[in-house]
N, C-alpha and C positions, 0 to 999 in steps of 0.2 A: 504494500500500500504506500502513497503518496507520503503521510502520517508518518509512518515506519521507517519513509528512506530519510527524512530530516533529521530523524533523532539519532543520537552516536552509535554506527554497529559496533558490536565487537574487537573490529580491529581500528576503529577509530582513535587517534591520540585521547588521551586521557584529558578529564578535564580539567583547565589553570585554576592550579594552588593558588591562594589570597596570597601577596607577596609579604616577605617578611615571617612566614609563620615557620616554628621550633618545628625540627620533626624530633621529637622524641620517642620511644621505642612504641608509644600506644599515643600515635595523636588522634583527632579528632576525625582526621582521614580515611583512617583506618577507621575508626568504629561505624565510620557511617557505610563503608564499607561491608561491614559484619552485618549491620543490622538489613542493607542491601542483599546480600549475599543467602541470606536468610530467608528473606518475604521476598526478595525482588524487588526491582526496583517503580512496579507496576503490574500488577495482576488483575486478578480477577477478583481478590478482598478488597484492593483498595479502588478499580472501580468501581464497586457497589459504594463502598462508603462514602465516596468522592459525589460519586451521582444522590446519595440518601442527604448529604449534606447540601448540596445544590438547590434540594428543596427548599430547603427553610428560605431562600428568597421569594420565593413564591407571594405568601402571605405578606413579606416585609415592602415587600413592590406595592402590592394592591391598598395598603394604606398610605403610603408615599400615596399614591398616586388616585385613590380617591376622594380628596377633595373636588378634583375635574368633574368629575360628577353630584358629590354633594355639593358642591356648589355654583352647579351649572346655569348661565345663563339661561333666563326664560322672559319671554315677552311678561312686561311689567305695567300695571295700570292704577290708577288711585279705585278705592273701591268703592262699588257704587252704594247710593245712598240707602238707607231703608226705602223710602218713597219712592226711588226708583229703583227695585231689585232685580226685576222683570224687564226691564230695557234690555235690549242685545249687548254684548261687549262692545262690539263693534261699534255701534253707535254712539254708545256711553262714550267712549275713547275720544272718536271724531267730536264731539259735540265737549267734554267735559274740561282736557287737555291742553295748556295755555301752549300753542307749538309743541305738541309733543312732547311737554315735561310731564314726567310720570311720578315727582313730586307736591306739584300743586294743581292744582283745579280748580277750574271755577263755581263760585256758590251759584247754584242752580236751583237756590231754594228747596220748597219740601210741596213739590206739585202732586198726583196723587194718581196722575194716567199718563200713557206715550201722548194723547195730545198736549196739556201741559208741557211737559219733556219735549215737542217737538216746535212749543211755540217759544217757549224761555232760548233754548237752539238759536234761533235766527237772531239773535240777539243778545250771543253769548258773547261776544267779543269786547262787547261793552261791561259787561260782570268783572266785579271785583274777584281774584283770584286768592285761594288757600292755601295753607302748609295741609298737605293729605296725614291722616295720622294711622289709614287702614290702606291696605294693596291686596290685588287680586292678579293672581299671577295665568298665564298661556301654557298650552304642555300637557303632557299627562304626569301624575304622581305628585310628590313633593321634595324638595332640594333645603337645607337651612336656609335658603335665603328667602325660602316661603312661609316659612314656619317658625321661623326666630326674624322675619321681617328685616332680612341686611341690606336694606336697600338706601338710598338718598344718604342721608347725615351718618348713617349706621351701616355703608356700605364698605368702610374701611375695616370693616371688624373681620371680614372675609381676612381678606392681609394678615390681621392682627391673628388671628387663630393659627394661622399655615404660619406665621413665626413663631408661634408660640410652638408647635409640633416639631420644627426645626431648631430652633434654641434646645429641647430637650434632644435632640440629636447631636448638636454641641458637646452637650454635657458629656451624653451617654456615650459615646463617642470613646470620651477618656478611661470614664468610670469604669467602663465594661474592660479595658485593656490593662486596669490595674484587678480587677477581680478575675480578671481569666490569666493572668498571668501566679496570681496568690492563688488561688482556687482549682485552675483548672479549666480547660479549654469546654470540654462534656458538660460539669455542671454547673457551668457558667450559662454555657446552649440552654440545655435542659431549662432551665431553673428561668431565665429569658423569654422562651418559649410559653412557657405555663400564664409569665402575668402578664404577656404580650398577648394572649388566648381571652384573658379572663376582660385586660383592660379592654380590648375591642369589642365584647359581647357588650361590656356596661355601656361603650359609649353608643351603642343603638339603641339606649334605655334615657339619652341625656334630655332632661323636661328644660333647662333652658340652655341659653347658648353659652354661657360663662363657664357650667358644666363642663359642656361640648370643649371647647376652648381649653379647662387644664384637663381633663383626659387625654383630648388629640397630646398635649405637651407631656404626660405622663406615657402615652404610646411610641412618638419618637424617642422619649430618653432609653427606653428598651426594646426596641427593634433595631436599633446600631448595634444594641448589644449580638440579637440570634445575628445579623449580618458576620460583622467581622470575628465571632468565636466560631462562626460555622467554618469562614475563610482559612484562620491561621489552622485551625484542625483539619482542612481539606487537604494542604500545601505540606502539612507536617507528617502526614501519613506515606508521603510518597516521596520518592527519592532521583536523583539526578534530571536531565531536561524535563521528566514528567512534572517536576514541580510546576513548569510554565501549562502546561497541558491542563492541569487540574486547575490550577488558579484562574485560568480565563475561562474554563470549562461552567465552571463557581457561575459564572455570570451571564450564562447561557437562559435560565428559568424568568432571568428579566425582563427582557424582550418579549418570551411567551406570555410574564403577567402584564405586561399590557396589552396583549388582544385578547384576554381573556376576561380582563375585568368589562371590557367593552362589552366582550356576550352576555356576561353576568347583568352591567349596569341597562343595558338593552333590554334583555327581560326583566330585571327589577325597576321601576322608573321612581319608587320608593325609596328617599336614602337610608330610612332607619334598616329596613330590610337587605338591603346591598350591604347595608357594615355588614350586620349580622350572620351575610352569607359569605365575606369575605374572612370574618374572626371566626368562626366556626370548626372549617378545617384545620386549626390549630393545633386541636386535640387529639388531631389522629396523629400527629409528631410527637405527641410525648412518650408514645409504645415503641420510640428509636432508644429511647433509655437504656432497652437490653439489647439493643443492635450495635450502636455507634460502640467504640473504642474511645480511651483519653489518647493522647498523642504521646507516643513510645518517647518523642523528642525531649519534648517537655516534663515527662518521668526520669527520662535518663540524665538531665539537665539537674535536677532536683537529688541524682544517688538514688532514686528509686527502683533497683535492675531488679526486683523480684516480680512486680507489677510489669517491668517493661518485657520481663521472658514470658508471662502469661500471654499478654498480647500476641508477641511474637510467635509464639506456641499456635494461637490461632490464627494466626493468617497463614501461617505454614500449612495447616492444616485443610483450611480453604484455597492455599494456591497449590496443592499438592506438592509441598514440597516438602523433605525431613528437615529438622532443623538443625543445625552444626553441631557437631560435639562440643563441650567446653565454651559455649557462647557467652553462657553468665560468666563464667573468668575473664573473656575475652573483651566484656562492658564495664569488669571495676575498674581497671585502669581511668578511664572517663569519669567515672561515677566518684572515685576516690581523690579529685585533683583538689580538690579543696572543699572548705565550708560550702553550704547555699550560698546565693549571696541572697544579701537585701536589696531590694532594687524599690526606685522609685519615679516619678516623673525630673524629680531633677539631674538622673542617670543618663536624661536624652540633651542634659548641657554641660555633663562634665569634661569632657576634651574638645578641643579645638576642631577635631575632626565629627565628632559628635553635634556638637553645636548648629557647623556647616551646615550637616546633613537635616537638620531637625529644621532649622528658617527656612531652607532650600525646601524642603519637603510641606511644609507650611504652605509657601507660597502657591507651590502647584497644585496641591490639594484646593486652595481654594481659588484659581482661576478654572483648573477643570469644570469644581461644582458649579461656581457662578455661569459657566457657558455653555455645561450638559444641562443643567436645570431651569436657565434663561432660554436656552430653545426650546425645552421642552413645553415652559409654558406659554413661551409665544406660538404654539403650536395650533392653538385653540386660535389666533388673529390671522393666519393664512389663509380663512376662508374654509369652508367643503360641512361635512358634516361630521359632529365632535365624533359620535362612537368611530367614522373611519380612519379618520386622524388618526386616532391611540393606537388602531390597527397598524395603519401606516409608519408611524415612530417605531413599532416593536418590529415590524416588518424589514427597517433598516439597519435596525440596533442587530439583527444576527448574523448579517454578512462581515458586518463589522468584527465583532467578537471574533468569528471566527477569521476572517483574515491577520485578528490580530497574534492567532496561534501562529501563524504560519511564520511571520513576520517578526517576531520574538525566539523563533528556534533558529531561523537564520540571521535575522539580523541583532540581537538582541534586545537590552531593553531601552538604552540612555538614548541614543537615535529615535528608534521611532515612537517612543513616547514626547521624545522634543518636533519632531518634523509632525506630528497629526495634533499636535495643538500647535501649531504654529500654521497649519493649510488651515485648521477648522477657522482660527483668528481671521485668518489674509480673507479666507471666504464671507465673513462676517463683514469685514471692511468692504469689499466689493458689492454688499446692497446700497452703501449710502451712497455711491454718485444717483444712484436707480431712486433714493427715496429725495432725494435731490432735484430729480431731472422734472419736469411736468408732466412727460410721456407717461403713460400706463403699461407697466413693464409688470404686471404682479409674478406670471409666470416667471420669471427669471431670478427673482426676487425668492419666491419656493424652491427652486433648484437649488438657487444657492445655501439656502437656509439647510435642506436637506444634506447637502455635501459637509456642511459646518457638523452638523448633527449626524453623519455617518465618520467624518474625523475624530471629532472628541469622544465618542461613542466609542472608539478604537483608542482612545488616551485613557476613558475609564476604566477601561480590561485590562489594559498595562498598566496603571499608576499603584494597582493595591500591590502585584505582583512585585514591580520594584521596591514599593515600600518596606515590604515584609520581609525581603532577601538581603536589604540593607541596614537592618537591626539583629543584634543578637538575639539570641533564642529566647532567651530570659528577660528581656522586655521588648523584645517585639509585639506583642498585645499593645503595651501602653504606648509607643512609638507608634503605631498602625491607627490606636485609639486617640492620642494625641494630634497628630495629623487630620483625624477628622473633629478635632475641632475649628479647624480653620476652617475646612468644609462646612460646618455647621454655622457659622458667620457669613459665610458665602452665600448659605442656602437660605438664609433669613433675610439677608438683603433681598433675594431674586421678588418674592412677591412685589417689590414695590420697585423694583428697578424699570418696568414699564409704566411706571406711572413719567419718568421722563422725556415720556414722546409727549408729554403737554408742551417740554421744552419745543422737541422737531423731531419728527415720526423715523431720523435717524441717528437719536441721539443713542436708544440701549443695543442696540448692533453695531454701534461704534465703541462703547465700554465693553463690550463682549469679545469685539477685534481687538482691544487693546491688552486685555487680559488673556488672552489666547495668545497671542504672539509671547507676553510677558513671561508667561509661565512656559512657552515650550524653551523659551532662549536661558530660564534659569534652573532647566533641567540638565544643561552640560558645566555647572559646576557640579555634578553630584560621580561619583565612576559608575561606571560599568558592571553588571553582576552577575550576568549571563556565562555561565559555564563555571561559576566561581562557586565555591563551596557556603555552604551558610556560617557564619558565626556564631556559637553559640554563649556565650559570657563577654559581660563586659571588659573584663579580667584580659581577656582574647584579644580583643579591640584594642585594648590600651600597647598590649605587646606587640601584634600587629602595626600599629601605628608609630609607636618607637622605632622597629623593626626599619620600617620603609622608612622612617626618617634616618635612622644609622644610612642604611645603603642609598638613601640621596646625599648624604652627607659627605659620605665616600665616594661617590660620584662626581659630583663638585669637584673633590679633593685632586681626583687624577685627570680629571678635564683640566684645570692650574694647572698643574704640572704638564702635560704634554704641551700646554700653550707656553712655557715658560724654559 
C-alpha cells in the first residue's frame, strides 16, 4: 500500500537520535525499542484503541459546534398585539414594522377586527413608533434566541454565552494537562467523559438563559479535557512514524461530527432536544473503562514497570505476539534513573530552550484557532443553506487531515505546518481587494475562503502532533494543555471578531490574513521533530540542551581556529 511504502521499511536508516543525548548502557533508545519490539510498533491492539479513542471527538465536536444551530438565525418580528392575534404575519410585518426594524413598531392601537387593522395601515407611517418588549419568531421548532428572546438590546448575549463556553476551554485546556499528567491519561478521559455526559443532558433542562450560559462554560472547561487526554493517550500507545498516523488519524471523527450534527439538527428543529441527542451518546463511552489501556509511557515514566508488563502482556496477546524474555529487567534501567519528578506549569519556562518553545507554541496555537474558528463561523455569511454548509466544512476538513498524513511522513512537521498557515493567511488577504472592489465577485470570495479553510484545517492536524512531540513525557499534558490556553483567548475573541465588518466588510479577513501568515513565519523558530525520538523528562531536556550547547560550543571553537 501507498501508506506502507512512506513509512521506514526494515532496511530503512534508522531514525535521528535528538542530538546531544548520553548513550549509556540502557538509554531511552533502547527501551522504546523493547517496548517496540514487544507490541510492535502498530498493530492490531493499538489500532482498535487509536480508533476507540478517536471517538471521544465525536460528542466534543457536536457541542463546539452546536451553538450554529441553537442559535440559528430565524426571521424575526415584534409580536402581534392581543387585539390583533389573528392578523397574518405577513401582514402584521408589512403594516407594523418602522422599515423593517424588528425592534420597534408602530402603536396601532387596540382595534378589534382586520378592518380596523387595515384602516389604522394606510396611515401607519404617521404612528408614533415602540420599543417591542414580545417577538415572534419564522421557522419551525425553537432556537434560544426564541425562547430566552436574544434579540435587539439582548442580542449580544448570543456572543456573550459562546465566550463564556470558550473561556472554560481556556481554562480546561490547562487544568486537564496538569490532572492527566498527576493522575493519568484513562482516568483523567474517563472521569471527563462522565461530567461532560451528565453537564450536557442538564443543559437541555436550562429554564433561563444565564443557566444556559454557565453550563455551556462548565461544558467547555471539560471537553478540552476528553479532547486532549484522548490525544496524548492515542500518540502514547504507538511507537515510531505511527505516532504521526495516529495523531492526525485523532482528528479524522471531526469532520464526520459536523455533517452529522447537520442530520441530527435537521431532524430535531428543537434545541432542547438536539442537546439532549447530542449528550446522550456519552454514556455508551464510559463501558471503554474496561477496554482502553493507561499509556505504558507514562507508567514507565512514573517507575511503574509492573503495571507497564500487564499492558504489554496484553497487547502481545492481541497482536499475536510472545513477549520477550527478561522484558521487566530490560524496563528498570529506565524506571530506576531517578526520583519522579514534580512537575508543574512553570517547568514549561525553566530553560531558555523551554521558554522558546512555550511563546512560540502560544502564538501558533492561537493564530490557528482565531483563523480555523473565524472561518468557520463566517461560514454561516457565505450565503446557501446552514445545514449544507456544516456538511460542506466537514466535507473539506477530510481531504485535508488526510493529506496532512501524507505530508508529515514525508515532509515533516516545522514546514508544513509553517507553509499551510501561511497559504491559508495569503488566501484570507486575497478576499479584501474583492470586498474592496464594487464588482460582485461573491463566488471567488467562497473559493477562496474554502482554500483558507482547507489550509488551516491541514495546520490543525499538525499543530497538536508537533506540540506533543516537543515536550517531555512528563508534562506534555500541561504543555499541550497550556498551549491551549492561548487557543482558548483566541476562541473567545472569534465571536465578536465579525462584528468588525461595521468597521468594512474586509476588515476580519484581513486580521485572519495577518495572523495566519504571523503564526506560520513563527513556526521556524521552533526545530524539527519528525523522525526524532520523544523526550521523556525534563531532566532529559536540560542534558540534551547542555549537550548541543557543548558541541556548538566546540564548533565555534575549531571554525576560529581553521580561520586563524
Amino acid at each position: 500500500m501507498v501508506l506502507e511504502r512512506l513509512l521506514p521499511m526494515p532496511d530503512d536508516p534508522p531514525p535521528t537520535v535528538v542530538p546531544g543525548t548520553k548513550h549509556h548502557p540502557h538509554t531511552r533508545d533502547e527501551e522504546d525499542d523493547v517496548i517496540s519490539n514487544a507490541i510492535g510498533e502498530f498493530g492490531k491492539w493499538q489500532l482498535l484503541h487509536t480508533f476507540l479513542l478517536s471517538l471521544f471527538n465525536v460528542p466534543c465536536t457536536w457541542h463546539i459546534f452546536a451553538p450554529t444551530f441553537h442559535a440559528a438565525e430565524r426571521e424575526t418580528w415584534c409580536a402581534r398585539t392581543p387585539a390583533y392575534r389573528d392578523i397574518a404575519p405577513k401582514v402584521w410585518r408589512a403594516c407594523s414594522q418602522p422599515d423593517g426594524d424588528f425592534c420597534r413598531m408602530f402603536d396601532l392601537g387596540n382595534g378589534t377586527d382586520e378592518e380596523d387593522f387595515a384602516a389604522i395601515c394606510k396611515n401607519a407611517s404617521g404612528l408614533v413608533s415602540v420599543t417591542c418588549d414580545a417577538w415572534e419568531f419564522g421557522g419551525e421548532g425553537s432556537t434560544i434566541i426564541s425562547e430566552f428572546n436574544l434579540v435587539c438590546d439582548r442580542k449580544n448575549l448570543i456572543n456573550f454565552a459562546e465566550m463564556m463556553f470558550l473561556g472554560g476551554v481556556a481554562i480546561g485546556g490547562l487544568v486537564c494537562g496538569i490532572l492527566s499528567d498527576k493522575y493519568g491519561r484513562k482516568r483523567t478521559l474517563m472521569a471527563s467523559v462522565l461530567i461532560q455526559t451528565i453537564l450536557g443532558c442538564v443543559i437541555a433542562f436550562s429554564p433561563w438563559f444565564l443557566v444556559y450560559a454557565i453550563l455551556r462554560a462548565l461544558l467547555g472547561f471539560i471537553s478540552v479535557s476528553v479532547v486532549f487526554s484522548g490525544f496524548v493517550l492515542a500518540i502514547e500507545l504507538v511507537g515510531g512514524p505511527w505516532r504521526t498516523v495516529a495523531g492526525i488519524s485523532y482528528l479524522f471523527p471531526v469532520s464526520l461530527s459536523y455533517m452529522t450534527i447537520a442530520g441530527l439538527a435537521w431532524e430535531l428543529r428543537e434545541w432542547r432536544q438536539l442537546q439532549a441527542a447530542i449528550s446522550l451518546p456519552g454514556f455508551l463511552f464510559l463501558g471503554l473503562w474496561w477496554v482502553l489501556p493507561e499509556s505504558p509511557r507514562w507508567l514507565l515514566a512514573l517507575g511503574r514497570t509492573t503495571e507497564v508488563m500487564t499492558i504489554l502482556e496484553s497487547a502481545c496477546k492481541f497482536n499475536g505476539k510472545k513477549l520477550p524474555p527478561n522484558l521487566d529487567k530490560q524496563l528498570l534501567p529506565g524506571a530506576n534513573e531517578g526520583p519522579v519528578e514534580n512537575v508543574s506549569v512553570l517547568d514549561l519556562f525553566k530553560t531558555i530552550q523551554m521558554r522558546k518553545k512555550t511563546v512560540c507554541l502560544f502564538l501558533i496555537w492561537f493564530s490557528v484557532y482565531l483563523v480555523y474558528y473565524g472561518l468557520v463561523l463566517n461560514l454561516g455569511n457565505i450565503g446557501g443553506n446552514l445545514y449544507v454548509n456544516s456538511v460542506l466544512q466537514g466535507a473539506v476538513e477530510i481531504p485535508a487531515v488526510a493529506i496532512s498524513i501524507f505530508i508529515l511522513l514525508k515532509g515533516g512537521r516545522r514546514w508544513p505546518l509553517s507553509l499551510t498557515m501561511v497559504i491559508s493567511g495569503v488566501a484570507c488577504a486575497l478576499t479584501v481587494p474583492i470586498y474592496l472592489a464594487t464588482v460582485e465577485l461573491q463566488w471567488v470570495v467562497t473559493s477562496l475562503t474554502m482554500i483558507s479553510k482547507f489550509c488551516v484545517s491541514s495546520s490543525n492536524a499538525i499543530m497538536p502532533v508537533f506540540t506533543a512531540e516537543l515536550y517531555p513525557t512528563t508534562i506534555r499534558n500541561i504543555g499541550v494543555g497550556a498551549a491551549n490556553v492561548s487557543a482558548g483567548i483566541a476562541l473567545m475573541l472569534v465571536p465578536y471578531l465579525w462584528n468588525l465588518s461595521s468597521l468594512h466588510a474586509s476588515v476580519p479577513m484581513s486580521v485572519l490574513a495577518v495572523f495566519g501568515v504571523f503564526g506560520g513565519l513563527s513556526v521556524l523558530f521552533l526545530p524539527e521533530t519528525g523522525g526524532v525520538r520523544l523526550i521523556d523528562t525534563i531532566k532529559e531536556e536540560k542534558e540534551i540542551t547542555k549537550n548541543a550547547d557543548i558541541e556548538a560550543s566546540e564548533a565555534k571553537k575549531i571554525n576560529n581556529n581553521c580561520c586563524t
